[in-house]
Chimera marker file (.cmm) of the C-alpha trace (Angstrom):
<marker_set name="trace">
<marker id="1" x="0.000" y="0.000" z="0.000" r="1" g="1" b="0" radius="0.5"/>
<marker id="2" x="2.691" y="2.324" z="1.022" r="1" g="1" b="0" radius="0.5"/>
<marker id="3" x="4.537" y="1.432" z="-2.823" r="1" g="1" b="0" radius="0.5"/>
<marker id="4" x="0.951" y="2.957" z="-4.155" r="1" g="1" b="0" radius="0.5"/>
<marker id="5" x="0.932" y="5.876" z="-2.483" r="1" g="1" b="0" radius="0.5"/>
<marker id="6" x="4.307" y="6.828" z="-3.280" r="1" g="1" b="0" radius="0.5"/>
<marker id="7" x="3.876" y="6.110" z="-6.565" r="1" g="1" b="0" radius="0.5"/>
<marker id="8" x="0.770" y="8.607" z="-6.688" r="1" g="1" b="0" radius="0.5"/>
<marker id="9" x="2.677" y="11.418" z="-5.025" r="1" g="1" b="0" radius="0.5"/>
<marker id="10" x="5.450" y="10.873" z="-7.880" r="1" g="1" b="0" radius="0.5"/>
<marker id="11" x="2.752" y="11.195" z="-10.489" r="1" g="1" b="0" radius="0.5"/>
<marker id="12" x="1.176" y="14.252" z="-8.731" r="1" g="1" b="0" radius="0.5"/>
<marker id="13" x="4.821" y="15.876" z="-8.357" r="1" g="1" b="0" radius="0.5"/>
<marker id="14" x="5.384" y="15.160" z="-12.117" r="1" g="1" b="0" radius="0.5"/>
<marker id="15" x="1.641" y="16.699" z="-12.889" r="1" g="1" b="0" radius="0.5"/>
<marker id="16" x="1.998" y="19.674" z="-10.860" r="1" g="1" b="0" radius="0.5"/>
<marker id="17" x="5.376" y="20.098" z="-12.773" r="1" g="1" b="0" radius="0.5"/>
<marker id="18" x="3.560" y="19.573" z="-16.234" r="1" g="1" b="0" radius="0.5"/>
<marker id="19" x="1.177" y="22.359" z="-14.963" r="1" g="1" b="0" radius="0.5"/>
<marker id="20" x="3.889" y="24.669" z="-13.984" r="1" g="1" b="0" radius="0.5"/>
<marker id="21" x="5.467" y="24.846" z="-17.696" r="1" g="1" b="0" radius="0.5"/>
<marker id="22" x="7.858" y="21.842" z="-17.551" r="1" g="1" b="0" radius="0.5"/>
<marker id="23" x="8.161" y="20.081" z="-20.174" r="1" g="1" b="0" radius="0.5"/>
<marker id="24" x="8.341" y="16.024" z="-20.370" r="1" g="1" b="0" radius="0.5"/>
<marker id="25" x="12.079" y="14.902" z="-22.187" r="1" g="1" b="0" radius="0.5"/>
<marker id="26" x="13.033" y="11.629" z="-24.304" r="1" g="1" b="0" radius="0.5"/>
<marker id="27" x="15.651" y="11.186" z="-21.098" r="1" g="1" b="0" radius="0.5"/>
<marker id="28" x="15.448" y="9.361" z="-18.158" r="1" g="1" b="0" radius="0.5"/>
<marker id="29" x="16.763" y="9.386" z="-14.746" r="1" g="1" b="0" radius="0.5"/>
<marker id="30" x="20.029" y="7.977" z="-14.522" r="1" g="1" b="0" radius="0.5"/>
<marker id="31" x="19.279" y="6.730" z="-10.601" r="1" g="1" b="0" radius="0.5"/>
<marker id="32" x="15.860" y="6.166" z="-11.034" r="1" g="1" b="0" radius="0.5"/>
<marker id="33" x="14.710" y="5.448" z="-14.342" r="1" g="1" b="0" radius="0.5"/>
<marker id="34" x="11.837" y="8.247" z="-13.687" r="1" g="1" b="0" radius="0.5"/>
<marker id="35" x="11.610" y="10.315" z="-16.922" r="1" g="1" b="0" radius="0.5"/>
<marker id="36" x="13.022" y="13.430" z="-16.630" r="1" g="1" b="0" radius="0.5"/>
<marker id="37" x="11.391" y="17.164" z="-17.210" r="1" g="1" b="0" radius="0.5"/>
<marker id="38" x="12.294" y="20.127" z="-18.612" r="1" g="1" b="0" radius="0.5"/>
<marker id="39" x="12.056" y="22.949" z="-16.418" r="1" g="1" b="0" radius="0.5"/>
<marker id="40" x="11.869" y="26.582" z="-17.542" r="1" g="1" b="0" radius="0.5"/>
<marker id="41" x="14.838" y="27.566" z="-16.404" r="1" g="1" b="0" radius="0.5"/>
<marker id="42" x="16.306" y="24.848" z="-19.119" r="1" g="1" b="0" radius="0.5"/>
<marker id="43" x="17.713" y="22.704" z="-16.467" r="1" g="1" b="0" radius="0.5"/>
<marker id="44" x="16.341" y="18.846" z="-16.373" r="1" g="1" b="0" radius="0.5"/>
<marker id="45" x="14.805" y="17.315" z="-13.297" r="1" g="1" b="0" radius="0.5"/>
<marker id="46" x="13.828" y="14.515" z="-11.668" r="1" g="1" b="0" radius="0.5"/>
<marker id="47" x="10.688" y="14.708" z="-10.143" r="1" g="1" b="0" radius="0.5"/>
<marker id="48" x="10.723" y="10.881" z="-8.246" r="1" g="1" b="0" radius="0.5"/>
<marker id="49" x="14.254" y="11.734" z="-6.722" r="1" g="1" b="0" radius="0.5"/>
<marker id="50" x="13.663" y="15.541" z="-6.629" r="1" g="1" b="0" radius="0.5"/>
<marker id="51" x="17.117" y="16.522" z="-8.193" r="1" g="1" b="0" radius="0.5"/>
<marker id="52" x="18.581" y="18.380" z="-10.826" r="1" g="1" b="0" radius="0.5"/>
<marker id="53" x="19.830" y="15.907" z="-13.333" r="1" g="1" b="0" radius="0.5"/>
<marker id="54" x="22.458" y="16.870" z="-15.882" r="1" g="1" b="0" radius="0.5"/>
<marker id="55" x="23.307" y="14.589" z="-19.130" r="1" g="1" b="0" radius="0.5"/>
<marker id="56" x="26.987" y="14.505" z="-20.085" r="1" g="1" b="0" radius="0.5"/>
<marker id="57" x="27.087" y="13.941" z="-24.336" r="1" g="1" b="0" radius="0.5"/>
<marker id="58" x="29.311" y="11.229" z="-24.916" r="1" g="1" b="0" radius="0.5"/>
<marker id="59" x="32.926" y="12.713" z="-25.545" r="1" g="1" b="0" radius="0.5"/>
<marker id="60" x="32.077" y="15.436" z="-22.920" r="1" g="1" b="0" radius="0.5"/>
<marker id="61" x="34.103" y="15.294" z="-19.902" r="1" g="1" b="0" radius="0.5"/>
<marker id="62" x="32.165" y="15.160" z="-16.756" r="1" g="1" b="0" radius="0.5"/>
<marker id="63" x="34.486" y="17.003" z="-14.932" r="1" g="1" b="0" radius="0.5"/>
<marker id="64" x="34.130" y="19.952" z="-17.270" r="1" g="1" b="0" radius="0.5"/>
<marker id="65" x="30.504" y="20.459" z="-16.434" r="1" g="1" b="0" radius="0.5"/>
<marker id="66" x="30.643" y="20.284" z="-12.912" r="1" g="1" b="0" radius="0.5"/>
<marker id="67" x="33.747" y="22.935" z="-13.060" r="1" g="1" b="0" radius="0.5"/>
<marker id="68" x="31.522" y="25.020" z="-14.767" r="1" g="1" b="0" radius="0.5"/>
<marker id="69" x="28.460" y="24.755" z="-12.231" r="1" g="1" b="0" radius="0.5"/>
<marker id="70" x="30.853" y="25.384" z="-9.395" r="1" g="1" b="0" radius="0.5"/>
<marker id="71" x="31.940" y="28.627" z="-10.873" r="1" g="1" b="0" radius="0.5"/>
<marker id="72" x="28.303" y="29.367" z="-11.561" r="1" g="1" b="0" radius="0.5"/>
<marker id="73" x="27.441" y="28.879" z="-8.197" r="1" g="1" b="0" radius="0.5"/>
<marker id="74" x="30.846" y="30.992" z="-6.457" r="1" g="1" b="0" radius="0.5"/>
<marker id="75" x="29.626" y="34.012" z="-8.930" r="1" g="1" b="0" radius="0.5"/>
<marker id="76" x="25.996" y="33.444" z="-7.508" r="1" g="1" b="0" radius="0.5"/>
<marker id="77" x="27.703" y="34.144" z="-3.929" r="1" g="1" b="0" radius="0.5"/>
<marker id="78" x="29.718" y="36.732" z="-4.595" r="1" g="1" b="0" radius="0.5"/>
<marker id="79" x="27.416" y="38.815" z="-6.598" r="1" g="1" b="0" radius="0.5"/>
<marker id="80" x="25.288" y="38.006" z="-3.121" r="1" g="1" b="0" radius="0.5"/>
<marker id="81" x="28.194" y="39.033" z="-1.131" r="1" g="1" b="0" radius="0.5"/>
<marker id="82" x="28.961" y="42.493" z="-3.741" r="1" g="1" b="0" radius="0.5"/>
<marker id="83" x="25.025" y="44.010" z="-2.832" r="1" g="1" b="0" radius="0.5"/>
<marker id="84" x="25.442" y="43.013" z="0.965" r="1" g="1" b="0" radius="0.5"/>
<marker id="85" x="28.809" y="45.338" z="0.583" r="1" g="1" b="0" radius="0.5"/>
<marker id="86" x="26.955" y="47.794" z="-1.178" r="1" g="1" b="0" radius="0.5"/>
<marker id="87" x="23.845" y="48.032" z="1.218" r="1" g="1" b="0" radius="0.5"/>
<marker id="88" x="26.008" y="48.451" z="4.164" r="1" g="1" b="0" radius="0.5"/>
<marker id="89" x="28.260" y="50.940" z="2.293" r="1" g="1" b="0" radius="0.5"/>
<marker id="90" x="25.281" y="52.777" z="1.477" r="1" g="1" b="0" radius="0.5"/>
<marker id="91" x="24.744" y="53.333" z="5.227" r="1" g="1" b="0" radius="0.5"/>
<marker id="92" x="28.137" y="54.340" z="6.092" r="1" g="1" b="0" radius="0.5"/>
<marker id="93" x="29.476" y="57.327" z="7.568" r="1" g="1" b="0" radius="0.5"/>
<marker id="94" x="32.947" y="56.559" z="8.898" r="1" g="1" b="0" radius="0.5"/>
<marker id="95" x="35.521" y="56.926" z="6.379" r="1" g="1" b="0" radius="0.5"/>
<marker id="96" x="37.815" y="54.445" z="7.538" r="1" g="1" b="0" radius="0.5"/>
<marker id="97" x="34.958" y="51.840" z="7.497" r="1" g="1" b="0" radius="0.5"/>
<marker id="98" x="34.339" y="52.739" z="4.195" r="1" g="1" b="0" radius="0.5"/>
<marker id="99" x="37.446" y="52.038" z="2.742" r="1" g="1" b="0" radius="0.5"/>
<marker id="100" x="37.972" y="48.855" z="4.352" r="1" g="1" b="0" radius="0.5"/>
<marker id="101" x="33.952" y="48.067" z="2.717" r="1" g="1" b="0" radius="0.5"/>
<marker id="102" x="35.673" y="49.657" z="-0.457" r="1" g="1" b="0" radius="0.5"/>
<marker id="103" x="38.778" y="47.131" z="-0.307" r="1" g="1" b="0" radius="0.5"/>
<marker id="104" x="36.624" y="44.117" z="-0.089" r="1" g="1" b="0" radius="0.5"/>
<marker id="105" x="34.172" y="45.173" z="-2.449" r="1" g="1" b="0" radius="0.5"/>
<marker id="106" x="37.557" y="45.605" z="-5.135" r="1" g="1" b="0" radius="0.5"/>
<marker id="107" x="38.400" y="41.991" z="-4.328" r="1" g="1" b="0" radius="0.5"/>
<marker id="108" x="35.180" y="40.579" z="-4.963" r="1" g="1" b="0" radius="0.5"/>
<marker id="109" x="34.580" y="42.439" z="-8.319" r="1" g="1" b="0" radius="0.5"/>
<marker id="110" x="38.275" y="40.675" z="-8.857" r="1" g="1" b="0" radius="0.5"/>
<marker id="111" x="37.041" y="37.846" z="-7.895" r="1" g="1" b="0" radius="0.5"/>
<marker id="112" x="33.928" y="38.086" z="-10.407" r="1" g="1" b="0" radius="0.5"/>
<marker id="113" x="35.850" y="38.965" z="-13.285" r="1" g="1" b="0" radius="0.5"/>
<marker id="114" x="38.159" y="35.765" z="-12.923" r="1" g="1" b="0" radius="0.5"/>
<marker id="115" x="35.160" y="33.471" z="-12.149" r="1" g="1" b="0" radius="0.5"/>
<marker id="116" x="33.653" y="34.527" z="-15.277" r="1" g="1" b="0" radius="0.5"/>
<marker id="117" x="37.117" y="34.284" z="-17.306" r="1" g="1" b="0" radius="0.5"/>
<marker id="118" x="37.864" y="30.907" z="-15.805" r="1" g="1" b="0" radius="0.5"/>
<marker id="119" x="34.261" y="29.756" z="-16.883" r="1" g="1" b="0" radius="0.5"/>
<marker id="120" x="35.344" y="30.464" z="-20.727" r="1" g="1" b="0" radius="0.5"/>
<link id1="1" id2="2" r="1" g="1" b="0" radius="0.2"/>
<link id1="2" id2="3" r="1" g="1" b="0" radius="0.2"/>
<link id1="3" id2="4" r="1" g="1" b="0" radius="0.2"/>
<link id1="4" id2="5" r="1" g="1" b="0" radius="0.2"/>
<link id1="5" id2="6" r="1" g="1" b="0" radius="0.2"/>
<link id1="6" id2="7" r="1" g="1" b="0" radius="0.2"/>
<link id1="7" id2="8" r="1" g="1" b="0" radius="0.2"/>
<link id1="8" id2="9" r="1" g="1" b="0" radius="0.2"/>
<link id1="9" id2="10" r="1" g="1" b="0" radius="0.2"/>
<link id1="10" id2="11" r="1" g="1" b="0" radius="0.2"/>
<link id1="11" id2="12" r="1" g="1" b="0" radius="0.2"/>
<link id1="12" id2="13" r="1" g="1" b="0" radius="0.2"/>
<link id1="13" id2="14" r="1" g="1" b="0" radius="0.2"/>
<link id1="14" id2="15" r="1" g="1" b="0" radius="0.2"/>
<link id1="15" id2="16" r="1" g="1" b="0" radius="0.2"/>
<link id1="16" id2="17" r="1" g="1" b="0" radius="0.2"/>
<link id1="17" id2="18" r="1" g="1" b="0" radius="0.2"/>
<link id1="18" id2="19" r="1" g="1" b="0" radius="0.2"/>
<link id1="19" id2="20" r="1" g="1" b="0" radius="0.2"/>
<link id1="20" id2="21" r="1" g="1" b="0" radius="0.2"/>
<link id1="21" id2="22" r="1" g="1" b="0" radius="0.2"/>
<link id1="22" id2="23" r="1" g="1" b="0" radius="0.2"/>
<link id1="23" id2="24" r="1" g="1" b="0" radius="0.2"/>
<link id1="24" id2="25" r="1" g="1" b="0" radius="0.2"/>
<link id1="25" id2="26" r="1" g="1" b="0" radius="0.2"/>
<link id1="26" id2="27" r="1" g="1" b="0" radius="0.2"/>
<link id1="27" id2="28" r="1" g="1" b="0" radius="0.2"/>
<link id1="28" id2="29" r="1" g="1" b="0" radius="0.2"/>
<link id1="29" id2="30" r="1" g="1" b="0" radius="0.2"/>
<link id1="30" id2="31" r="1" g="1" b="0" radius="0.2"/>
<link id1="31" id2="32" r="1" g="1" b="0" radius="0.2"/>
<link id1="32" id2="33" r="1" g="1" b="0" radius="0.2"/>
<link id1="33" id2="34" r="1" g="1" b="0" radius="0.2"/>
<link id1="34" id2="35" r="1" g="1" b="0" radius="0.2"/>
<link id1="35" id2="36" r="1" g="1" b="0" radius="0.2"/>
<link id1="36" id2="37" r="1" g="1" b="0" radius="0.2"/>
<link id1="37" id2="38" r="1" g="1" b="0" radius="0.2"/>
<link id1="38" id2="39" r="1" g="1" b="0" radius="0.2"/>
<link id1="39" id2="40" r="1" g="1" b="0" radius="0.2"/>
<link id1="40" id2="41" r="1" g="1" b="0" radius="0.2"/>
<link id1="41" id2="42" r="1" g="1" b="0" radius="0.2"/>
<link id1="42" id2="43" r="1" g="1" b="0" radius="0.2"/>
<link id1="43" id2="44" r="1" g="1" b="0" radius="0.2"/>
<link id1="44" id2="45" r="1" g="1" b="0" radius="0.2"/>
<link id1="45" id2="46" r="1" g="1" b="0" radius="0.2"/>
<link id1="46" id2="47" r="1" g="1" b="0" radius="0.2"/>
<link id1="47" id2="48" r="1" g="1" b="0" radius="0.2"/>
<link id1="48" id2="49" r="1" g="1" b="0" radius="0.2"/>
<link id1="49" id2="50" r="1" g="1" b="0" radius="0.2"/>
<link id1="50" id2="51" r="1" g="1" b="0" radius="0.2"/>
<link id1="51" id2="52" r="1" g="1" b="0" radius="0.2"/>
<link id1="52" id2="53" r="1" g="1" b="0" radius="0.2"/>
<link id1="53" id2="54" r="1" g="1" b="0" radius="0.2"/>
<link id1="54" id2="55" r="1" g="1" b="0" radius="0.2"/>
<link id1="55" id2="56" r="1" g="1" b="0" radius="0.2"/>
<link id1="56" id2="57" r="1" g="1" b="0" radius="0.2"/>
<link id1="57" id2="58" r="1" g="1" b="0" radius="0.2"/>
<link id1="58" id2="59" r="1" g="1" b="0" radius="0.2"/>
<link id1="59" id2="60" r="1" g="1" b="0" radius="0.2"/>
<link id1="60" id2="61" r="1" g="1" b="0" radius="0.2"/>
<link id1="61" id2="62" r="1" g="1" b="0" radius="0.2"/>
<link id1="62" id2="63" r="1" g="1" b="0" radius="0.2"/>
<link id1="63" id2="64" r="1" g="1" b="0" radius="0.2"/>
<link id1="64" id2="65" r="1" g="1" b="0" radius="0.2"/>
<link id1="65" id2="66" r="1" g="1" b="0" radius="0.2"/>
<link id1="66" id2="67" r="1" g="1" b="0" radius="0.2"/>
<link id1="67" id2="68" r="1" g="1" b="0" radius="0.2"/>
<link id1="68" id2="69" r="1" g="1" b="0" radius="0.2"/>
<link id1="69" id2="70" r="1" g="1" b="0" radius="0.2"/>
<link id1="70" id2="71" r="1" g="1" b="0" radius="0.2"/>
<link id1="71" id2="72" r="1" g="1" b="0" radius="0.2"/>
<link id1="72" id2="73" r="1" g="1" b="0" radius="0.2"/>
<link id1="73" id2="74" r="1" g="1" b="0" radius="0.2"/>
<link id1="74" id2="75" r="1" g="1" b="0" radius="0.2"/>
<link id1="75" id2="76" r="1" g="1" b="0" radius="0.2"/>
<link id1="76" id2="77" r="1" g="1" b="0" radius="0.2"/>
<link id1="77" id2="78" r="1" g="1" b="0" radius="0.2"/>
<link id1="78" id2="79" r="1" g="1" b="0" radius="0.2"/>
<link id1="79" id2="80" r="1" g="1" b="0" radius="0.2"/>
<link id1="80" id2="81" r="1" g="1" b="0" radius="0.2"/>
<link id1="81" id2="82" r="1" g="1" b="0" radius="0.2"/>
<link id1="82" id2="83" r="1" g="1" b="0" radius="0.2"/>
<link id1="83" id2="84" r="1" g="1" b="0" radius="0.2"/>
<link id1="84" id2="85" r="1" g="1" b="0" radius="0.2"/>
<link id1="85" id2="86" r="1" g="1" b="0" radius="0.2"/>
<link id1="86" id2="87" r="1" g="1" b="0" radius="0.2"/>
<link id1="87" id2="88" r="1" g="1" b="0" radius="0.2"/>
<link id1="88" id2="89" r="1" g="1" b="0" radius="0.2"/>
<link id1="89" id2="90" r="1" g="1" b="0" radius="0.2"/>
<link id1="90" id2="91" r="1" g="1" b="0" radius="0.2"/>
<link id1="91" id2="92" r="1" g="1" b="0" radius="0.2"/>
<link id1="92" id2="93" r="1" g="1" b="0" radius="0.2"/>
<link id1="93" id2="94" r="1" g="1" b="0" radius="0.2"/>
<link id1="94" id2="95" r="1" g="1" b="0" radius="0.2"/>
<link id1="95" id2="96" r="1" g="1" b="0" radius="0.2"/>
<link id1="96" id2="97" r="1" g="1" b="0" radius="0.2"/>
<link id1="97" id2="98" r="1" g="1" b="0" radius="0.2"/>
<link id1="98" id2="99" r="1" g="1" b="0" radius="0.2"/>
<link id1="99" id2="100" r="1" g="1" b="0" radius="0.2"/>
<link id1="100" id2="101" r="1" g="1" b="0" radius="0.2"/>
<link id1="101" id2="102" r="1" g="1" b="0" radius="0.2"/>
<link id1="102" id2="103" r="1" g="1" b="0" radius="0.2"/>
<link id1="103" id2="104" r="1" g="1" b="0" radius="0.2"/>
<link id1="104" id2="105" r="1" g="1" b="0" radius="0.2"/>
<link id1="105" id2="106" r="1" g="1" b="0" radius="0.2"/>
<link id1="106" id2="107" r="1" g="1" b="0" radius="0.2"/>
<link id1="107" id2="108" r="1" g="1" b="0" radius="0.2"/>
<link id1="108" id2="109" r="1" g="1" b="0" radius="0.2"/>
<link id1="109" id2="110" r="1" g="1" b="0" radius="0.2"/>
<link id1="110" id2="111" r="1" g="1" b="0" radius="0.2"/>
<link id1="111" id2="112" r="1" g="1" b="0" radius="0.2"/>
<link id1="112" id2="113" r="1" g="1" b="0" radius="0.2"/>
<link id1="113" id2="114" r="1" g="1" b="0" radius="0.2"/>
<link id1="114" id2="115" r="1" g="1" b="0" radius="0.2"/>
<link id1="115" id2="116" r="1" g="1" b="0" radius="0.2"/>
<link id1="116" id2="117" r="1" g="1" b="0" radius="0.2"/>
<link id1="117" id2="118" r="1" g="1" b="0" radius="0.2"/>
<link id1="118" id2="119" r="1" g="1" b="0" radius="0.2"/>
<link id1="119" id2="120" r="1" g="1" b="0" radius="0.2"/>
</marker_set>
C-alpha cells in the first residue's frame, strides 16, 4: 500500500510540474529510471528523486561540467556578497569603514571577473 501511495505522489509531483510549464524529455533518470522534465529555467529534473539531473554527451568530460556549475554557483555568492557590501556601504558614515567596505568590495569584483574568465 505504502509502494501505491508513493507512486501517486510521484505522479502528482510530475503533474503539478507539467502544470507549472515543464516540459516532459526523451531522457530518463540515470538513478531512477523516472523520466526526466524540462524545467523553464532549461535545467532537467527529476521529479521521483527531486534533483537536478544533468546529461553529459558522450565525448564530454564530466568534470568539465561540474567545473563550470561550481563557478556558476561561487559568482551566484559573490554577486550576493557584492550588494550586501553595497547596502552596508550605502549606510556608512565613517571613512575608515568605508574604505575597508571599499577594499573588499575591489576583491570581490576581482574575484567576479576571474570566475567569469575561468568559466570560458
Amino acid at each position: 500500500m505504502a509502494k501505491n501511495q508513493n507512486e501517486e505522489q510521484h505522479i502528482k509531483l510530475m503533474a503539478d510540474l507539467l502544470r507549472q510549464g515543464a516540459t516532459l524529455t526523451e531522457f530518463a533518470c540515470p538513478a531512477c529510471a523516472s523520466p526526466l522534465f524540462r524545467l523553464q529555467s532549461g535545467d532537467l529534473w527529476c521529479a521521483k528523486c527531486e534533483k537536478k539531473v544533468i546529461i553529459v554527451k558522450e565525448g564530454e568530460e564530466a568534470s568539465k561540467i561540474t567545473g563550470s556549475m561550481v563557478l556558476g554557483k561561487l559568482e551566484a555568492t559573490l554577486l550576493v556578497k557584492v550588494q550586501e557590501i553595497q547596502s552596508k556601504m550605502q549606510h556608512e558614515e565613517n571613512m575608515e569603514e568605508l574604505q575597508k567596505l571599499a577594499a573588499v568590495l575591489s576583491n570581490l569584483l576581482e574575484n567576479i571577473e576571474k570566475t567569469r574568465k575561468a568559466k570560458v
